[in-house]
C-alpha positions in Angstrom: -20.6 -2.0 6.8 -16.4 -1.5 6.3 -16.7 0.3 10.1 -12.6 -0.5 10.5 -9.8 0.6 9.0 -6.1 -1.7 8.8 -3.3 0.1 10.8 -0.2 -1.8 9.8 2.3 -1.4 7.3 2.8 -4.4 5.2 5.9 -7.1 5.7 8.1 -7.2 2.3 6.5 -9.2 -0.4 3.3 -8.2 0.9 0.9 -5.3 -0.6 -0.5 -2.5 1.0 -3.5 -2.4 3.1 -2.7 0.4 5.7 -5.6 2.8 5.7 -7.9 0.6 3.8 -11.3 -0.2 5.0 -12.6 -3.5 6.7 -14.7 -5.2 8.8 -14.5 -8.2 11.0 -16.6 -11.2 9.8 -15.3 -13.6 13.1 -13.7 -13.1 16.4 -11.4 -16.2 17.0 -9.2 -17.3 19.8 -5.4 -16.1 20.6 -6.0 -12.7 19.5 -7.2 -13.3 16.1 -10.1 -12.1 13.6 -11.1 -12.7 10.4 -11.4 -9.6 8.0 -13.1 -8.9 4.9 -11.9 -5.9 2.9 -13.6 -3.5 0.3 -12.2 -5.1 -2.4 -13.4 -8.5 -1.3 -10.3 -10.4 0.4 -10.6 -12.1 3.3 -7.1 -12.3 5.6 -6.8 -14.1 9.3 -5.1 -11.3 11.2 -3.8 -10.3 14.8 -7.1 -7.8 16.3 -3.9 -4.9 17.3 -4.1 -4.8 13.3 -7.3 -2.5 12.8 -8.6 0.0 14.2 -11.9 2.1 14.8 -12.8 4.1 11.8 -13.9 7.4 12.4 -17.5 8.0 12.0 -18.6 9.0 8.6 -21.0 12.4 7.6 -23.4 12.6 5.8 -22.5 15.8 4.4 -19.4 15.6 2.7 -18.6 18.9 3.5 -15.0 18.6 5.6 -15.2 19.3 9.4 -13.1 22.3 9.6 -14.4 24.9 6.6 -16.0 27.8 7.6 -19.3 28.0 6.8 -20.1 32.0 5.9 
């Protein structure tokens, strides 16, 4: 379950990961965690790096039409 999504822009050289979804395999010390993304790539990175997703609906209907 990818319940996180990655927050920071990338450094030059680097590609883009803000705004794709993760999860945390491992927790390790010195403010670091181990990360798995959808596509399958693991990176060691700082925890202030991700953040929460927000919860997903089952409907995929978006939050703010108006239903009639």
């Amino acid at each position: 379950m990818f319940d996180h999504i990655w927050f920071w822009n990338p450094r030059m050289g680097e590609k883009t990961r803000k705004g794709k979804r993760c999860r945390v395999l491992k927790r390790g010390k010195r403010n670091s965690i181990m990360v798995e993304l959808e596509d399958g790539e693991i990176v060691i990175a700082s925890r202030y790096s991700i953040r929460k997703a927000p919860p997903t609906f089952r409907n995929s209907e978006n939050l703010f039409t108006q239903h009639s």
